[in-house]
C-alpha positions in Angstrom: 78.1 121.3 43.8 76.1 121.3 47.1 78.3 119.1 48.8 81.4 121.6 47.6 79.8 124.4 49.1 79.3 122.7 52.5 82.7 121.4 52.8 83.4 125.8 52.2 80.6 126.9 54.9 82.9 124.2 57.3 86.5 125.6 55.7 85.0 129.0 57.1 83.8 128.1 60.4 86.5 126.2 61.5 89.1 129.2 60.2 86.5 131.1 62.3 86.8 128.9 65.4 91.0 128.8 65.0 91.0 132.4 65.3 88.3 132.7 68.3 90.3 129.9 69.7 93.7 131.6 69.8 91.9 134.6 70.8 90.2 133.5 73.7 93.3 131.3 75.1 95.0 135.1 75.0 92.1 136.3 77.1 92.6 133.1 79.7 96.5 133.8 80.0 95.6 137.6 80.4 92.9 136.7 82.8 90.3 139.3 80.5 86.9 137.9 82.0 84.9 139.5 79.3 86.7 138.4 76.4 86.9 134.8 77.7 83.1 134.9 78.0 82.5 136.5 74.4 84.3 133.6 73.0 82.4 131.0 75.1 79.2 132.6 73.9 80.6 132.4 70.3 80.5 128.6 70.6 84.0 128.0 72.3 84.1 125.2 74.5 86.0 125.3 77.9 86.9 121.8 76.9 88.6 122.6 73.6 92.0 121.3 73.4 95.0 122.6 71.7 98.1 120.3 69.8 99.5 120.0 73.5 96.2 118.6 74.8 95.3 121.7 76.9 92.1 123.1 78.1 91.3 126.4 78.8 91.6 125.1 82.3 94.6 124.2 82.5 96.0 127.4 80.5 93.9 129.5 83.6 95.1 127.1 85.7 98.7 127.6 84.6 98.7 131.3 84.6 96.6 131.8 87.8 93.7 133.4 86.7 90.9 132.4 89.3 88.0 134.2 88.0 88.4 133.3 84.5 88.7 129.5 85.9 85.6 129.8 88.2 83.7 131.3 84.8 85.2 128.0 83.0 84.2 125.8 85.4 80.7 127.3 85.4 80.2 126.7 81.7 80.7 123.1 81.8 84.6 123.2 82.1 86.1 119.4 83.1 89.1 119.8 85.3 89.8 116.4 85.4 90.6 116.4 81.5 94.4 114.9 81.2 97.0 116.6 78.8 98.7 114.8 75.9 102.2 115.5 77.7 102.3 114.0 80.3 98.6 113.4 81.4 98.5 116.1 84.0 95.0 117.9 84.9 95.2 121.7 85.5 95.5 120.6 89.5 98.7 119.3 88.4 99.7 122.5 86.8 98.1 124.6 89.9 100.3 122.7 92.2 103.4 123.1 90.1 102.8 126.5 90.5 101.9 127.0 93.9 97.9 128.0 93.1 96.3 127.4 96.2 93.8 129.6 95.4 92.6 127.7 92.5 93.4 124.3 93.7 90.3 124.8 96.7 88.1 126.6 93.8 89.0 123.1 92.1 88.4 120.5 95.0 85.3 122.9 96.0 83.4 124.0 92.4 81.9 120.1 92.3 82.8 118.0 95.3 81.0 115.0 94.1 84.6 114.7 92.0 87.2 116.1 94.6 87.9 112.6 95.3 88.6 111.6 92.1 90.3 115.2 91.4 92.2 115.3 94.0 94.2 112.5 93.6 94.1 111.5 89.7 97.8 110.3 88.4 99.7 111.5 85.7 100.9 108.8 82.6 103.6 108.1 85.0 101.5 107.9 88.2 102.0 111.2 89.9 99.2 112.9 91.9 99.5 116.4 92.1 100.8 115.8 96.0 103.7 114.2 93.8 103.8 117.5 91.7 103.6 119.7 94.7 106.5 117.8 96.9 108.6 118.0 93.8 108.3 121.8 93.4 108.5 122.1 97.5 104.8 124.0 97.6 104.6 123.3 101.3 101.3 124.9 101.5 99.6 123.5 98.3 100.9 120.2 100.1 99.0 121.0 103.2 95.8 122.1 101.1 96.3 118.9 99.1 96.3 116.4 102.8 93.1 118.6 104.2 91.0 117.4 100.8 92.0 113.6 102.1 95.0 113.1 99.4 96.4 110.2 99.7 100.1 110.9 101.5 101.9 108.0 100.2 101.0 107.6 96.6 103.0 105.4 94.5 104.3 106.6 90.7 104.9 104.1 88.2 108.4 103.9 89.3 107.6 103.4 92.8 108.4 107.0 94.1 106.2 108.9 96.9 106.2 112.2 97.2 108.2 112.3 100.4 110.9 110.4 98.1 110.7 113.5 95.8 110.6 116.2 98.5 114.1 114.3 99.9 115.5 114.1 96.3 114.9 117.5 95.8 116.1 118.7 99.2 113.0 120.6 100.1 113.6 120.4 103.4 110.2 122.3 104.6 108.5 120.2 102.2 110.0 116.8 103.9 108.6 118.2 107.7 105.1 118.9 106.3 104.8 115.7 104.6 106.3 114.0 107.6 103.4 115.8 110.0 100.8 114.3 108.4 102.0 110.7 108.7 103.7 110.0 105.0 106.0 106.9 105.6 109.3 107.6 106.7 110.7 104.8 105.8 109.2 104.0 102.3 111.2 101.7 99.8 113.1 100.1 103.0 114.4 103.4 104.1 114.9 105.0 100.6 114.7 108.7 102.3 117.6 108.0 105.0 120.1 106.0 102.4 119.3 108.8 100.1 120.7 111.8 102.4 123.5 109.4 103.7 124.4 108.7 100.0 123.9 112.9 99.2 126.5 113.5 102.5 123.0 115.8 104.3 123.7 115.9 107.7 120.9 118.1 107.9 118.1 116.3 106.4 119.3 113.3 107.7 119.5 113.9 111.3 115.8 115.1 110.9 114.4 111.8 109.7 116.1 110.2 112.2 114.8 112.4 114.8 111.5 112.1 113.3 111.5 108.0 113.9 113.0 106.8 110.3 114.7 103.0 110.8 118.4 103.5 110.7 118.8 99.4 110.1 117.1 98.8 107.1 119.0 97.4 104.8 119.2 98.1 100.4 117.6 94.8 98.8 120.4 94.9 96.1 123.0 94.6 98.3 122.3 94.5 102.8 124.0 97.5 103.0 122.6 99.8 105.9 122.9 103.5 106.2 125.8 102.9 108.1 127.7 101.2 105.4 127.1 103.9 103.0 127.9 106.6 105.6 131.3 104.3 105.7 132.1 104.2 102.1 131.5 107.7 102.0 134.1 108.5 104.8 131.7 110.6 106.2 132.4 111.0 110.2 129.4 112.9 111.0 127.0 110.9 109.4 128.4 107.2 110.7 128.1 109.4 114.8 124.9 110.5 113.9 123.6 106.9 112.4 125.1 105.3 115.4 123.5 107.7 118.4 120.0 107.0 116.9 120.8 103.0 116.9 122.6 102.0 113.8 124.6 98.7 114.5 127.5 98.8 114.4 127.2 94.6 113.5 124.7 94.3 110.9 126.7 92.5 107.8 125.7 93.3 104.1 124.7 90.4 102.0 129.0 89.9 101.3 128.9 89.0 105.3 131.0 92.5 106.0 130.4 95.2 109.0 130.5 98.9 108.1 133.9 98.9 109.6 134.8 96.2 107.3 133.1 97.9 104.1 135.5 101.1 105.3 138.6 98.8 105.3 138.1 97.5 101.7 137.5 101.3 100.7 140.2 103.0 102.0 143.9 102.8 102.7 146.0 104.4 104.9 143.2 104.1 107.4 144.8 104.2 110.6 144.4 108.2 111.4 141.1 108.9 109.7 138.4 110.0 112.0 135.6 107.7 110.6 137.9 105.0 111.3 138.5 105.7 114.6 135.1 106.0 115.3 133.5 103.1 113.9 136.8 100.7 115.4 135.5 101.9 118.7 131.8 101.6 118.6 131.8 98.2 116.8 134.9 96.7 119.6 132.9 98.9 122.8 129.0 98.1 124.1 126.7 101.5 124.0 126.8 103.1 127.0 123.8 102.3 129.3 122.0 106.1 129.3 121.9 105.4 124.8 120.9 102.2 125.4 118.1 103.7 127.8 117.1 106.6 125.2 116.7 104.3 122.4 114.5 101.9 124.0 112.0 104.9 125.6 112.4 106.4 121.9 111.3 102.6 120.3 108.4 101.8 122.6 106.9 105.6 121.9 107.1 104.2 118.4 108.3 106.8 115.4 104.2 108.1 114.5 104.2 109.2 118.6 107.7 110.9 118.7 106.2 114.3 118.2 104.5 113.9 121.3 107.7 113.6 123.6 106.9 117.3 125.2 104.1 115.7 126.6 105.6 113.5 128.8 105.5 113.8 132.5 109.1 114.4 132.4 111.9 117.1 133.3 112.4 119.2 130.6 115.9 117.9 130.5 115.0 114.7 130.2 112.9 115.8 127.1 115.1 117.6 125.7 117.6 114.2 125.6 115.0 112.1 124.1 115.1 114.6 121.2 118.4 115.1 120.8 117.7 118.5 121.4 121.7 119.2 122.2 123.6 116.7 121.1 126.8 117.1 119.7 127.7 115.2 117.1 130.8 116.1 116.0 132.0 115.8 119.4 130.7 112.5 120.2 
């Protein structure tokens, strides 16, 4: 009989606790301070998790509700607690949702963890500087890099977030990632085949303006960017790919050129502008001013390139090392 009326008082409480518990993760989403403190007084932990595997952190996290999250963390709250989803910590879910505000009350509340915060992975190995690149929060990106994230992070797959922020054709993203040194050419140039294969002319003449390798070749297969650009017909691109140094030479592992490639592709070849183009810069040597640019360009090395206005040189001669006003099209 005793032990039948202990198992009731602990029937009761935890009914009492579901309730307080649904209450209080009402008060976190509507950000009602006093409430959420009531409940935590009541004997709610900040740690509690619900079937998803989410703490009242990450539910403040989520919704943006700083002060609620600053009273969490106060009473004990662990932000590095992982969900049951996908194992993301509430900085994931701040940086999915852009809350810088809450990421640096985060990286600052206990800074003997902001290293370990800062960059802890998901189940498949994303950092929340994956999370942010995917979701193009440019500025949670830059808060992300001034607490020492790691830039070039690998997933379990293998992706960094520049891949993501390509993938995703967050443009702004790409340039802020690319300002604080992530690896242009990551995967053997992964980020420069990609906007070749997606036809970008856009992103893809800025990576190549920003340094990225327009010769390396896909493991699979030796193609360059200049093949694809080739099987893709795409004029522009195969210009573009060849004014920042693409050979017009280098053979796939089946021994072909990108002109080559293009002539298995395509018939009734003859009049097509791509053709054209790539008949006359693989039969004709680069003129001697390209040749110049490209070797100035190659011994300022891609991590210096930003650095061209600095030069002791005419601004014209600036601007040409930048491709400031090239034509492509026209070439």
């Amino acid at each position: 009989m005793e032990n039948r009326m202990v198992t009731r008082k602990q029937s009761r409480h935890q009914i009492t606790m579901s309730v307080l518990d649904k209450d209080v993760r009402k008060a976190v989403a509507l950000g009602d301070v006093a409430k959420v403190r009531q409940a935590l007084e009541a004997g709610i932990s900040p740690n509690d998790v619900d079937n998803n595997g989410w703490t009242l952190l990450h539910l403040a996290a989520s919704r943006g509700r700083d002060r609620v999250l600053r009273l969490l963390l106060e009473e004990g709250g662990k932000p590095e607690i992982r969900d049951i989803i996908g194992g993301f910590t509430c900085l994931h879910y701040a940086a999915m949702h852009g809350r810088t505000r809450l990421a640096r009350l985060l990286l600052e509340y206990d800074k003997s963890k902001r290293c370990e915060l800062v960059d802890i992975p998901s189940r498949d190995g994303w950092t929340p500087l994956h999370v942010a690149a995917h979701y193009g929060r440019d500025s949670f990106v830059r808060l992300l890099v001034m607490y020492s994230a790691t830039v070039d992070p690998l997933s379990v797959k293998g992706t960094t977030p520049l891949q993501l922020a390509i993938i995703r054709e967050k443009q702004s993203c790409v340039k802020v990632l690319l300002d604080n040194q992530a690896n242009i050419d990551i995967q053997r140039g992964f980020p420069l085949r990609y906007t070749i294969i997606k036809g970008n002319h856009d992103a893809a003449r800025l990576l190549l303006n920003r340094g990225a390798n327009p010769n390396l070749s896909r493991e699979d297969d030796g193609q360059t960017p200049l093949h694809l650009a080739a099987i893709k017909n795409d004029n522009l691109n195969c210009r573009l790919l060849y004014s920042f140094g693409a050979s017009c030479h280098a053979c796939g592992d089946d021994g072909k050129t990108p002109l080559d490639t293009y002539k298995d592709v395509y018939t009734n070849k003859e009049s097509a502008p791509c053709f054209k183009f790539l008949q006359g810069a693989t039969s004709n040597p680069r003129k001697l001013q390209d040749t110049c640019r490209l070797t100035i360009r190659h011994a300022i090395g891609k991590t210096r390139l930003h650095l061209i206005d600095n030069l002791p040189l005419s601004i014209l001669m600036t601007n040409y090392l930048r491709y400031k006003y090239d034509d492509f099209c026209g070439l």
